[in-house]
C-alpha positions as CSV (number, residue, x, y, z in Angstrom):
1,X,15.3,15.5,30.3
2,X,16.6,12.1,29.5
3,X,15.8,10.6,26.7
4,X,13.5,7.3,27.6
5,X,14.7,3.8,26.0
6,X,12.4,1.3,24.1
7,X,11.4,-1.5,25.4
8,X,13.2,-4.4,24.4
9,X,9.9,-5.7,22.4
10,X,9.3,-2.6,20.9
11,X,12.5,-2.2,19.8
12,X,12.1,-5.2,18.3
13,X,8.7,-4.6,16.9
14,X,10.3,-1.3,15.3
15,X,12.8,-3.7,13.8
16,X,10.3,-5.9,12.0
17,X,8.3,-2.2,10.8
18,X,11.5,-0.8,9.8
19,X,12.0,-4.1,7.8
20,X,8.4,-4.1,6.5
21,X,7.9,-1.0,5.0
22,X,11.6,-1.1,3.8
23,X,10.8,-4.5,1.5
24,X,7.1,-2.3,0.4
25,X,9.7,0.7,-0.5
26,X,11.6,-1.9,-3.1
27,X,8.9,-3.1,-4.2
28,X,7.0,-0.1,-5.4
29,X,10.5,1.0,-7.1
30,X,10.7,-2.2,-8.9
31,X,6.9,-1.9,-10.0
32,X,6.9,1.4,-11.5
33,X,8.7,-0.2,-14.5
34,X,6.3,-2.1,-15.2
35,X,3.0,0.0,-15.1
36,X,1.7,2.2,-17.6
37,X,-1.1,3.6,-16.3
38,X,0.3,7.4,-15.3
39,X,-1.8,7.8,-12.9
40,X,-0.8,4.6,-11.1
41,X,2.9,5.8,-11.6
42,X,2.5,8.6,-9.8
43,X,0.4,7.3,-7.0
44,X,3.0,4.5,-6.3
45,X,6.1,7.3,-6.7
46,X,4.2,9.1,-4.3
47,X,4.1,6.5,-1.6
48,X,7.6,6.1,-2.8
49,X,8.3,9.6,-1.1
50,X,6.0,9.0,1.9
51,X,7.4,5.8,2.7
52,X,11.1,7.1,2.7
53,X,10.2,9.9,5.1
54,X,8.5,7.5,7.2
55,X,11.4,5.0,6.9
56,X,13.9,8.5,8.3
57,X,10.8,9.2,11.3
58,X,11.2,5.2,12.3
59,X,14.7,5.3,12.2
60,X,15.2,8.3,14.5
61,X,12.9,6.4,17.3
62,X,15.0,3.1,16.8
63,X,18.2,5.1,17.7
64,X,16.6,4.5,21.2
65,X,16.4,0.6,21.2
66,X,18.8,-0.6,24.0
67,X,20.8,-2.5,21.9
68,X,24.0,-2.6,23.7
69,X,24.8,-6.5,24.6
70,X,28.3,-7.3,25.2
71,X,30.0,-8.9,22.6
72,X,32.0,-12.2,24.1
73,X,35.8,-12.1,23.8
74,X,35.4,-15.9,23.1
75,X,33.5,-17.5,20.4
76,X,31.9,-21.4,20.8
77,X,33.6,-23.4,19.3
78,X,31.3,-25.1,16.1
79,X,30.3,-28.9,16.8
80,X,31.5,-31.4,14.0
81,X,30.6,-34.7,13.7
């Protein structure tokens, strides 16, 4: 069986998850140096962990966005003045 496409607005909906939980994913790295509470550590490595394997789950769904525009042999040319 085939398999189906996205839908150009979920696609892009993925796109903006994918971007969403990527940015929480840095920032819960960057803010286990500063706590100092161990349990608090390890909660935050632990969604550390669960928000990579999420991150590889989304990614093998976007591999079915339909992303394939033409690129133009021609580029505008930029407006000056």
């Amino acid at each position: 069986m085939d398999k189906q496409k996205l839908a150009p607005h979920e696609s892009v909906d993925l796109h903006e998850i994918i971007n969403f939980k990527t940015l929480c994913l840095a920032k819960s790295k960057l803010m286990q140096g500063l706590v100092f509470d161990q349990d608090l550590k390890n909660l935050m490595q632990k969604d550390v962990e669960q928000t990579i394997k999420d991150l590889s789950d989304l990614q093998t769904i976007y591999e079915r966005a339909p992303f394939e525009a033409p690129v133009p042999e021609s580029r505008p040319t930029p407006i000056i003045n």
